[in-house]
mmCIF file of the C-alpha atoms, coordinates in Angstrom:
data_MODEL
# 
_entry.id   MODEL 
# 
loop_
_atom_site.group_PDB 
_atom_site.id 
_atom_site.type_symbol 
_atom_site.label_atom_id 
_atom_site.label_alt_id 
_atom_site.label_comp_id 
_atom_site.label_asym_id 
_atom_site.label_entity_id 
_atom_site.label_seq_id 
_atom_site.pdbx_PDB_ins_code 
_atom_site.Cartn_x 
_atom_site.Cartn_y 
_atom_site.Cartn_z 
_atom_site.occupancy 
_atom_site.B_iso_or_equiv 
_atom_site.pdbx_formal_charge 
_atom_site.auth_seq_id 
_atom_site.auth_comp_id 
_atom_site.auth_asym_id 
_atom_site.auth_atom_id 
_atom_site.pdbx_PDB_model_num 
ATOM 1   C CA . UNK A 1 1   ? 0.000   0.000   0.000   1.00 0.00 ? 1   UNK A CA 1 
ATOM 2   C CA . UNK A 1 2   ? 1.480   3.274   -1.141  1.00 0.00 ? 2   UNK A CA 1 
ATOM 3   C CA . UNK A 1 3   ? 1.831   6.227   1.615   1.00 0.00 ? 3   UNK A CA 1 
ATOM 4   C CA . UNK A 1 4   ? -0.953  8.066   0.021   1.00 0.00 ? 4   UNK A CA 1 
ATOM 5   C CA . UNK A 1 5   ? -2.393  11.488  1.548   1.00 0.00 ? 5   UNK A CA 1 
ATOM 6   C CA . UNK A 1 6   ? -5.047  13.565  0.968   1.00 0.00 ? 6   UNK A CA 1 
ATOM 7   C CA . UNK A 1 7   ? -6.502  17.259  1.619   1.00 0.00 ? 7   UNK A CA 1 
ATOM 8   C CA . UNK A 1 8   ? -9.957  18.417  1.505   1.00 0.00 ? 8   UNK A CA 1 
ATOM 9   C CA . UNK A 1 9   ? -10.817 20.952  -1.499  1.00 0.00 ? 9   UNK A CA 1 
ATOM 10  C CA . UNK A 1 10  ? -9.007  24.044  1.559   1.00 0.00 ? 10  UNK A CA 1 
ATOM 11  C CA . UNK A 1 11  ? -6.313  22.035  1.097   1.00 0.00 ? 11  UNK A CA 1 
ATOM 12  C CA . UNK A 1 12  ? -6.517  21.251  4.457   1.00 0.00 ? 12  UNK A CA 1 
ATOM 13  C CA . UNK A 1 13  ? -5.496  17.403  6.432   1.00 0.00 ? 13  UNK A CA 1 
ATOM 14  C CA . UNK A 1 14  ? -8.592  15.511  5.742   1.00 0.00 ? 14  UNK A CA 1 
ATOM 15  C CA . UNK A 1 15  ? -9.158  12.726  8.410   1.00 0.00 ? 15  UNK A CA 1 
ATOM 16  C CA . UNK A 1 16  ? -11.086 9.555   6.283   1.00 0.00 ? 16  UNK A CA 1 
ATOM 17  C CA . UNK A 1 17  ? -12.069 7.811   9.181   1.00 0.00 ? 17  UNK A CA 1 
ATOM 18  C CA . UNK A 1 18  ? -13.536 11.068  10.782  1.00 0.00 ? 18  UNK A CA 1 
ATOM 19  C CA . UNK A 1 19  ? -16.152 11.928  7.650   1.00 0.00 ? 19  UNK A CA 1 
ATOM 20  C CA . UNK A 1 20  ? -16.910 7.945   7.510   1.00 0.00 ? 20  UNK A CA 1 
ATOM 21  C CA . UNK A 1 21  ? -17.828 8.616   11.168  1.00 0.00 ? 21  UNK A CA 1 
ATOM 22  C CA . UNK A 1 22  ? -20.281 11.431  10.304  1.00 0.00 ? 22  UNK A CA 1 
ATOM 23  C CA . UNK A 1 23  ? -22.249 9.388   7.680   1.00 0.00 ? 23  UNK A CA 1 
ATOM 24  C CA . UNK A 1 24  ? -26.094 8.660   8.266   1.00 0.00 ? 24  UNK A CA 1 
ATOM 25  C CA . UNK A 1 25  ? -26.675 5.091   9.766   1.00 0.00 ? 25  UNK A CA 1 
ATOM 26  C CA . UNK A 1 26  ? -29.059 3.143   8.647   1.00 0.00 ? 26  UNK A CA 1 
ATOM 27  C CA . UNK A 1 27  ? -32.877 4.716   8.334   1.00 0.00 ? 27  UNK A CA 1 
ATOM 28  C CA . UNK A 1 28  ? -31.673 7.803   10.016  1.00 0.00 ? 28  UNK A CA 1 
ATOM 29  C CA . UNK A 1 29  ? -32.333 10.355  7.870   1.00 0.00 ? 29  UNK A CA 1 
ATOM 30  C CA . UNK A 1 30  ? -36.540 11.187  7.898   1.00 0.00 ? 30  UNK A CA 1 
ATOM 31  C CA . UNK A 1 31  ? -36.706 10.103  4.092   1.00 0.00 ? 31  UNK A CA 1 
ATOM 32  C CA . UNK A 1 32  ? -34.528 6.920   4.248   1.00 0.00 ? 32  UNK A CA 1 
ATOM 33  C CA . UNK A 1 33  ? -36.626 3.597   4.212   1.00 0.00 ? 33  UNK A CA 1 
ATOM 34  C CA . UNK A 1 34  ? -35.791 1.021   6.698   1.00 0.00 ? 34  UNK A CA 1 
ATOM 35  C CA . UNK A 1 35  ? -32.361 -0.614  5.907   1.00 0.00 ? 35  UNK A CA 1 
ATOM 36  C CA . UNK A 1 36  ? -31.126 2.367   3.395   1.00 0.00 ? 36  UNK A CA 1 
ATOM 37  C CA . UNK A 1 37  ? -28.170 4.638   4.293   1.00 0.00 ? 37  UNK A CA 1 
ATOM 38  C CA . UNK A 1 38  ? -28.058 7.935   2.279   1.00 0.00 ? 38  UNK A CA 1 
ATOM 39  C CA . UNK A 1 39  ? -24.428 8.555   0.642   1.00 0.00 ? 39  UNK A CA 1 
ATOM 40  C CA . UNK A 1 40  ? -22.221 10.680  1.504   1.00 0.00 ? 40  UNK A CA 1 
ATOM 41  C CA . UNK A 1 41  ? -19.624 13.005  -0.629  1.00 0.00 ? 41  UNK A CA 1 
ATOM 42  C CA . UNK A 1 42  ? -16.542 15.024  -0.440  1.00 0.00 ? 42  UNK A CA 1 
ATOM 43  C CA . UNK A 1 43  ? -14.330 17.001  -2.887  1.00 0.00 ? 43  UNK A CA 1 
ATOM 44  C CA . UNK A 1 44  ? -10.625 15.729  -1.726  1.00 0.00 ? 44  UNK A CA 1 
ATOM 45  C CA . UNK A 1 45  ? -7.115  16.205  -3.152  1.00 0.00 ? 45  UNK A CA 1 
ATOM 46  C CA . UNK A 1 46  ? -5.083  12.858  -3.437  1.00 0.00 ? 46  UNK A CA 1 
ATOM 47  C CA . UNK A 1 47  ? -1.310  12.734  -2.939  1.00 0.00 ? 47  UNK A CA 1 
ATOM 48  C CA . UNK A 1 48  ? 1.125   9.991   -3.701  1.00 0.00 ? 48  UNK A CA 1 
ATOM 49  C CA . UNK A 1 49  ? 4.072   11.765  -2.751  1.00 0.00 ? 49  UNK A CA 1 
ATOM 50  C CA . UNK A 1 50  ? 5.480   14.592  -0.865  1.00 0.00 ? 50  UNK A CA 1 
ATOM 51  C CA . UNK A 1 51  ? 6.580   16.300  -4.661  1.00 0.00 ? 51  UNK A CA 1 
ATOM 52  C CA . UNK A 1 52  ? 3.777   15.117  -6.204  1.00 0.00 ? 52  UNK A CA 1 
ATOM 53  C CA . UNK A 1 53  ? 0.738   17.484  -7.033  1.00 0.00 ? 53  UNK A CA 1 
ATOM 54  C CA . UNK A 1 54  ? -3.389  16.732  -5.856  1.00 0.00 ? 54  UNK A CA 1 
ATOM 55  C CA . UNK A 1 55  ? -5.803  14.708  -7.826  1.00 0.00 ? 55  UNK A CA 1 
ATOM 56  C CA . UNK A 1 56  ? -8.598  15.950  -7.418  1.00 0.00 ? 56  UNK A CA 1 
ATOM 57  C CA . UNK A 1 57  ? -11.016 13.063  -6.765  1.00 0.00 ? 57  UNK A CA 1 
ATOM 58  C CA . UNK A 1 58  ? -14.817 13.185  -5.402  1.00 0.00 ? 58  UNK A CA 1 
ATOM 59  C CA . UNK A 1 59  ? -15.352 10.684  -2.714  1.00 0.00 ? 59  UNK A CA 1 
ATOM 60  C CA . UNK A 1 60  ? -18.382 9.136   -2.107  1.00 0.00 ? 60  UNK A CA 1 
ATOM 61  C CA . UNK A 1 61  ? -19.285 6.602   0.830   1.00 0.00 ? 61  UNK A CA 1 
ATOM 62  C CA . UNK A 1 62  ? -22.496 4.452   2.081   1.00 0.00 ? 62  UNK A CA 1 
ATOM 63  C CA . UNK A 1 63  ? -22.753 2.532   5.172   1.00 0.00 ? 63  UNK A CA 1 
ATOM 64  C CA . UNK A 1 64  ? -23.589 -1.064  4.504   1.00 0.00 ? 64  UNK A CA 1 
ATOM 65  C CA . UNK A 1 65  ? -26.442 -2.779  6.374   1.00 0.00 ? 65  UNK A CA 1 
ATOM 66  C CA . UNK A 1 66  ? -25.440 -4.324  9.690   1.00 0.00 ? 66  UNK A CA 1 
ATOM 67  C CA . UNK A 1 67  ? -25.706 -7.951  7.866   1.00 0.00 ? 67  UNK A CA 1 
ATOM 68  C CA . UNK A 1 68  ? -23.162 -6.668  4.958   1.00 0.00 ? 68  UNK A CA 1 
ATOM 69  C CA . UNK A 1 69  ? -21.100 -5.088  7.351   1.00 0.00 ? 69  UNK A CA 1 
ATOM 70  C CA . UNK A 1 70  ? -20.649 -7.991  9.745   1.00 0.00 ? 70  UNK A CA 1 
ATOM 71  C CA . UNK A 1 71  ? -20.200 -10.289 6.890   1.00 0.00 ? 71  UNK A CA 1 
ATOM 72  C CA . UNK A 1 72  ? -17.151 -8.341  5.087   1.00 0.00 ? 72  UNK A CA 1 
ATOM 73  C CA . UNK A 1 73  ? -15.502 -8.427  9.173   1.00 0.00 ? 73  UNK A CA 1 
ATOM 74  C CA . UNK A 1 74  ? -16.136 -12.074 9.241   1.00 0.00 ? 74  UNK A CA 1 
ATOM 75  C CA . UNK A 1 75  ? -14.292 -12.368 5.884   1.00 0.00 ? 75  UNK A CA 1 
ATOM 76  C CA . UNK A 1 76  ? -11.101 -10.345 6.735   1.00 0.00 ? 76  UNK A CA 1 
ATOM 77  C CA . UNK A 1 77  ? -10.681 -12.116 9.953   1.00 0.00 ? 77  UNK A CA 1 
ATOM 78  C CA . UNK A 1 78  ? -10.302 -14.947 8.140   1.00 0.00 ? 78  UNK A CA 1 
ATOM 79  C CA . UNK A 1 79  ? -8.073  -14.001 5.463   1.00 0.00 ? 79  UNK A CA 1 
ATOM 80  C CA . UNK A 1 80  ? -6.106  -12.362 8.146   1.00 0.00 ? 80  UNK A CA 1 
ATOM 81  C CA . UNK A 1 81  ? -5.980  -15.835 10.073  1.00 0.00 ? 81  UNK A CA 1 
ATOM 82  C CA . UNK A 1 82  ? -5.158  -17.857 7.181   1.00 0.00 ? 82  UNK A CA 1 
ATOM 83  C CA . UNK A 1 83  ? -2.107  -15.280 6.323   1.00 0.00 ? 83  UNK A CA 1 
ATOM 84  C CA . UNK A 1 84  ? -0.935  -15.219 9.965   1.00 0.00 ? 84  UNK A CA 1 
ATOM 85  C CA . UNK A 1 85  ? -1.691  -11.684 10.099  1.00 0.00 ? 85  UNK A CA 1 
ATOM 86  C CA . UNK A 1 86  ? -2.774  -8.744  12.306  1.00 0.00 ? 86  UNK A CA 1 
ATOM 87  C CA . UNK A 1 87  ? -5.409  -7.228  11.243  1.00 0.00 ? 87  UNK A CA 1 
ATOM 88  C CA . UNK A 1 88  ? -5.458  -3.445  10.703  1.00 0.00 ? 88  UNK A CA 1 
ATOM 89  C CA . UNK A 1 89  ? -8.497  -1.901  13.105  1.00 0.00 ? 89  UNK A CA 1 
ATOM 90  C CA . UNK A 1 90  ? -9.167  0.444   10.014  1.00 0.00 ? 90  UNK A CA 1 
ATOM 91  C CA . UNK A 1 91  ? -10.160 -2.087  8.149   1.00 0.00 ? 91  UNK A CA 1 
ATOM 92  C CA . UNK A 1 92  ? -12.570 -3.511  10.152  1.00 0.00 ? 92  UNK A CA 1 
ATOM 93  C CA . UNK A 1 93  ? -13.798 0.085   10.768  1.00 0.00 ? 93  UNK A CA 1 
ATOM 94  C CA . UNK A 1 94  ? -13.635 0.695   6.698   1.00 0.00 ? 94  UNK A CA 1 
ATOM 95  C CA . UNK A 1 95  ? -15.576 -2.759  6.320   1.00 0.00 ? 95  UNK A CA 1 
ATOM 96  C CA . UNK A 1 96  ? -18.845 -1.177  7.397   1.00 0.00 ? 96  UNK A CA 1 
ATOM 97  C CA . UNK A 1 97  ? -18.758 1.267   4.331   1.00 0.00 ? 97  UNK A CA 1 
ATOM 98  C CA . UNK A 1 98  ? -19.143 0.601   -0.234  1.00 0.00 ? 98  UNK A CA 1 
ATOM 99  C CA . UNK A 1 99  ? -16.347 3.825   -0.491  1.00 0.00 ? 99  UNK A CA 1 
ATOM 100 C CA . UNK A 1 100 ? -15.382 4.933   -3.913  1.00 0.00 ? 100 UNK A CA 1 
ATOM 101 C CA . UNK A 1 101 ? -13.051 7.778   -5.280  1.00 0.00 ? 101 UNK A CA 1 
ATOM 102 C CA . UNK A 1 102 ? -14.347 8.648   -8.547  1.00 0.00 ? 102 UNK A CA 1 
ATOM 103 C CA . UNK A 1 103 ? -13.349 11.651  -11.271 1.00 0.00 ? 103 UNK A CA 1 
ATOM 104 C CA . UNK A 1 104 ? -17.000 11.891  -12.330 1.00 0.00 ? 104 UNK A CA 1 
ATOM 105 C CA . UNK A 1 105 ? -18.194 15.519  -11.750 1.00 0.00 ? 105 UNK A CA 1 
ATOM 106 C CA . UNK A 1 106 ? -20.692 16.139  -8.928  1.00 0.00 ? 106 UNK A CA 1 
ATOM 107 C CA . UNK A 1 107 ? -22.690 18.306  -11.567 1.00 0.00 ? 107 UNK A CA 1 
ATOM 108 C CA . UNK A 1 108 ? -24.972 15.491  -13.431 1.00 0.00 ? 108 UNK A CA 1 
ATOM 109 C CA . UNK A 1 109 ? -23.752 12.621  -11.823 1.00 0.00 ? 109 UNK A CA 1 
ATOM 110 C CA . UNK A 1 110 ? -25.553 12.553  -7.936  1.00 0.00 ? 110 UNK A CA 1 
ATOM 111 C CA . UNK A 1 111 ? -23.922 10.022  -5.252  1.00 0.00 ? 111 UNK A CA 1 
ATOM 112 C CA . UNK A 1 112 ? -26.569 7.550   -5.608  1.00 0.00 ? 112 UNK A CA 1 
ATOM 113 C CA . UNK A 1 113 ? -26.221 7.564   -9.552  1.00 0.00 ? 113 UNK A CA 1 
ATOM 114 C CA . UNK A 1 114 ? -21.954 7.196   -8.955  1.00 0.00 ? 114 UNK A CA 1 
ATOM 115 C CA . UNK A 1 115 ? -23.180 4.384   -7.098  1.00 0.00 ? 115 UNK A CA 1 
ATOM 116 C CA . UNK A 1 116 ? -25.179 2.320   -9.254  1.00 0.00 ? 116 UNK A CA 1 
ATOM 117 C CA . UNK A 1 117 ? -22.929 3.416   -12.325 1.00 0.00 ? 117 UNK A CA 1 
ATOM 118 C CA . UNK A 1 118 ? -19.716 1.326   -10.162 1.00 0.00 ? 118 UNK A CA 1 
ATOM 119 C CA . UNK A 1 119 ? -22.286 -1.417  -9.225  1.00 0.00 ? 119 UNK A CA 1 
ATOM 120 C CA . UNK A 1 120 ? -22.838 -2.005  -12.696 1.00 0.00 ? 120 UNK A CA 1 
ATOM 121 C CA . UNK A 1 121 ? -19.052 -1.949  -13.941 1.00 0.00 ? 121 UNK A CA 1 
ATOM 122 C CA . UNK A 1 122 ? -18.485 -4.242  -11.127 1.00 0.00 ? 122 UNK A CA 1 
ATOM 123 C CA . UNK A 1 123 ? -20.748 -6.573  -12.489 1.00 0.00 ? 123 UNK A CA 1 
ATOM 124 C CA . UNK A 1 124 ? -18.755 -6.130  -15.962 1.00 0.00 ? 124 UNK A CA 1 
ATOM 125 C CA . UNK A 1 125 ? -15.320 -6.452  -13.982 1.00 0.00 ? 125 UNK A CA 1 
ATOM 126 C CA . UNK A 1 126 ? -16.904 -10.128 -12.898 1.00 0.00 ? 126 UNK A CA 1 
ATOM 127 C CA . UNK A 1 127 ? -18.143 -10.883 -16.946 1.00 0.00 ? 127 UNK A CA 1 
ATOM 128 C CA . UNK A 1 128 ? -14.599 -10.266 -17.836 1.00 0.00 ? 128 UNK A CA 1 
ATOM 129 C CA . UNK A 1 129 ? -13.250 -12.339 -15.101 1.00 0.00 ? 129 UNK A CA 1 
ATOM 130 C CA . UNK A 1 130 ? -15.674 -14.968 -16.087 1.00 0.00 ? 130 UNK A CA 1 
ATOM 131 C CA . UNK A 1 131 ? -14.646 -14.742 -19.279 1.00 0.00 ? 131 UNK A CA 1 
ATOM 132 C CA . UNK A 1 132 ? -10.485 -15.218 -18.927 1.00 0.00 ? 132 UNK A CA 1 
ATOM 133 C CA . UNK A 1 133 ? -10.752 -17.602 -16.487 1.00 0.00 ? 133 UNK A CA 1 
ATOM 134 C CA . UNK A 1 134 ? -13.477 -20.242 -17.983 1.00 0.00 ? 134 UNK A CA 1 
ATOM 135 C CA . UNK A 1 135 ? -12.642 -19.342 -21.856 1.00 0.00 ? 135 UNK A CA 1 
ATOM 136 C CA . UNK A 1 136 ? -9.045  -18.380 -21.569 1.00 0.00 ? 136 UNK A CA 1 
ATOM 137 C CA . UNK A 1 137 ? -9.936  -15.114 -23.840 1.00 0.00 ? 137 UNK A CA 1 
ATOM 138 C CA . UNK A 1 138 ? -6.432  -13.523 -21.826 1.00 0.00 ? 138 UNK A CA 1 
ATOM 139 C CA . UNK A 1 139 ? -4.248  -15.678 -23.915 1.00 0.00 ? 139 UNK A CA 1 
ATOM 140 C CA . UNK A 1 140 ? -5.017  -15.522 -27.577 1.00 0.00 ? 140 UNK A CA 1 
ATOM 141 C CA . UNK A 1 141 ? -3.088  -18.426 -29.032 1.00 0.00 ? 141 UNK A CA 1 
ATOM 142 C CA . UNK A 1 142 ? -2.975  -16.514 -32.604 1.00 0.00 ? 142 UNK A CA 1 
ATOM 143 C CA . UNK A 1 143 ? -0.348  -14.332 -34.257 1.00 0.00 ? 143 UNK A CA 1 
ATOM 144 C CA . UNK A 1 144 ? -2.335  -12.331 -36.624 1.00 0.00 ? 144 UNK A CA 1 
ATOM 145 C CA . UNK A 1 145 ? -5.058  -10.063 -36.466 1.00 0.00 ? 145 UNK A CA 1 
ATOM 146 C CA . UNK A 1 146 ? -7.191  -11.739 -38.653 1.00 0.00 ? 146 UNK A CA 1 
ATOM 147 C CA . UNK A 1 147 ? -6.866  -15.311 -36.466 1.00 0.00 ? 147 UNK A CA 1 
ATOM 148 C CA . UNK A 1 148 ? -7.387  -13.247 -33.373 1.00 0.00 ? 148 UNK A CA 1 
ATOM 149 C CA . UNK A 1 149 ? -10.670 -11.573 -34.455 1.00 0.00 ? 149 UNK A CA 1 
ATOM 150 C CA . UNK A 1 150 ? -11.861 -15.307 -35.375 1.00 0.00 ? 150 UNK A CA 1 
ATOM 151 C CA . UNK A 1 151 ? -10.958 -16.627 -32.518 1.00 0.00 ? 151 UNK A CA 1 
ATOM 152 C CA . UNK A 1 152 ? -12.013 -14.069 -29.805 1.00 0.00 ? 152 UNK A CA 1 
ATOM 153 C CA . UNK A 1 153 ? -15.258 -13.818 -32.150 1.00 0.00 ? 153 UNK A CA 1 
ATOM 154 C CA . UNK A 1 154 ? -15.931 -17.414 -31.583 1.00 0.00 ? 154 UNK A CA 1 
ATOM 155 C CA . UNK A 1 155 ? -15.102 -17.647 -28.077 1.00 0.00 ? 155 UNK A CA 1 
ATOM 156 C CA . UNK A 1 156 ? -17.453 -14.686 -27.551 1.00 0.00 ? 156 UNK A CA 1 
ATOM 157 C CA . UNK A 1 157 ? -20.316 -16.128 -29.405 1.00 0.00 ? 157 UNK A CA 1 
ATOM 158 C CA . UNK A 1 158 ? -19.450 -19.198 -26.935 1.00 0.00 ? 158 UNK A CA 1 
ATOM 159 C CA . UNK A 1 159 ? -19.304 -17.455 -23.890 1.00 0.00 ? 159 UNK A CA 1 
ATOM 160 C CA . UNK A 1 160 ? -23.219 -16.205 -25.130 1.00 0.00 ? 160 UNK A CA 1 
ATOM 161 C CA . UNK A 1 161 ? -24.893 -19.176 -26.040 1.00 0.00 ? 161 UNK A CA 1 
ATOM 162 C CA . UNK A 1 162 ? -23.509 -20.733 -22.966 1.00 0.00 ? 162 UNK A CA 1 
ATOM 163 C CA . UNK A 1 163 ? -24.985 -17.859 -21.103 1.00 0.00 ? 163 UNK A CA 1 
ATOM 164 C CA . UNK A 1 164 ? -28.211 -18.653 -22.779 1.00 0.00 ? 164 UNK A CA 1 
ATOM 165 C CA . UNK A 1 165 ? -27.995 -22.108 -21.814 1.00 0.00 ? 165 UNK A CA 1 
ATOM 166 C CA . UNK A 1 166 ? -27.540 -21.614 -18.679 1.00 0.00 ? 166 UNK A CA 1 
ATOM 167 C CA . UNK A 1 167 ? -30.275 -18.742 -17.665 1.00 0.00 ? 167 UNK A CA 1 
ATOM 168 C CA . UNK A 1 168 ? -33.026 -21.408 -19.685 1.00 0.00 ? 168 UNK A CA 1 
ATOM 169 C CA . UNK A 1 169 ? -31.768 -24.547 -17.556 1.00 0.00 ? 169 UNK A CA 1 
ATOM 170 C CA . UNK A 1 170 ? -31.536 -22.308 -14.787 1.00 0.00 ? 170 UNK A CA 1 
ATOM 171 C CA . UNK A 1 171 ? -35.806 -20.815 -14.886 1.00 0.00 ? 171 UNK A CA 1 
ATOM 172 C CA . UNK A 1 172 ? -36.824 -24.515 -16.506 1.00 0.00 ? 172 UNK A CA 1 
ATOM 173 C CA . UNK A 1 173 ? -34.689 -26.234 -12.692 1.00 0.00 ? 173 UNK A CA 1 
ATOM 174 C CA . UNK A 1 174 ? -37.341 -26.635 -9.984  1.00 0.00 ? 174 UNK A CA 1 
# 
């Protein structure tokens, strides 16, 4: 992990864990339904380095439900366990949060909309995945361009009617 900093949009320290602290929990605010948590957002300045300059990023953070939240703690005490590691505290604290750092501009794009725009490329990230690890698109065993448009092209059209398949099994299963 990289010793990055930040600043809010003064250019001021900004303390992470102290704005996570400040979001709405669960069905506290008076137009929040039971079990929602209403985003939060902040205009920050990210650092690398001492010499570098700010990137201006927008940060925007949920709680997760109780459930979610206990869930993702279960799942880094293991993975600390099975490493033989400690276990940062942030983490833990951080694991009771969906947090994303995004360049979109806050003008046309609210935090809920960020949201459900990294939901869905998360769901492409996982196609992808799918994808090289089942069809083994990541290592085209062609030298041309021609033989690597057929062959992608028919591992795609693959990768569909298998898809097909499998949502028609899938509604026909009892």
């Amino acid at each position: 992990m990289s010793d990055a900093a930040g600043s809010d949009a003064a250019g001021a320290g900004f303390d992470l864990f102290g704005w996570l602290r400040g979001l709405p929990h669960h069905g506290s605010s008076s137009d929040a339904s039971p079990g929602d948590a209403s985003p939060g957002e902040i205009a920050v300045l990210a650092r690398v380095g001492p010499r570098e300059g700010g990137l201006p990023i927008r940060l925007i953070a949920v709680r997760t439900s109780p459930e979610a939240t206990e869930a993702a703690r279960a799942k880094l005490r293991r993975a600390a366990s099975r490493r033989q590691k400690t276990l940062d505290p942030r983490s833990l604290e951080a694991a009771a949060f969906v947090i994303l750092g995004t360049s979109l501009p806050r003008a046309g794009y609210a935090a809920e909309e960020g949201l459900a725009a990294y939901r869905l490329r998360w769901q492409i990230e996982l196609a992808f995945k799918r994808l090289k690890s089942l069809l083994g698109i990541d290592k085209l065993p062609t030298h041309t361009e021609r033989a690597s448009r057929s062959w992608l092209t028919a591992h795609l059209i693959m990768a569909l009617l298998c898809d097909e398949a499998s949502q028609q099994f899938l509604a026909a299963s009892p």
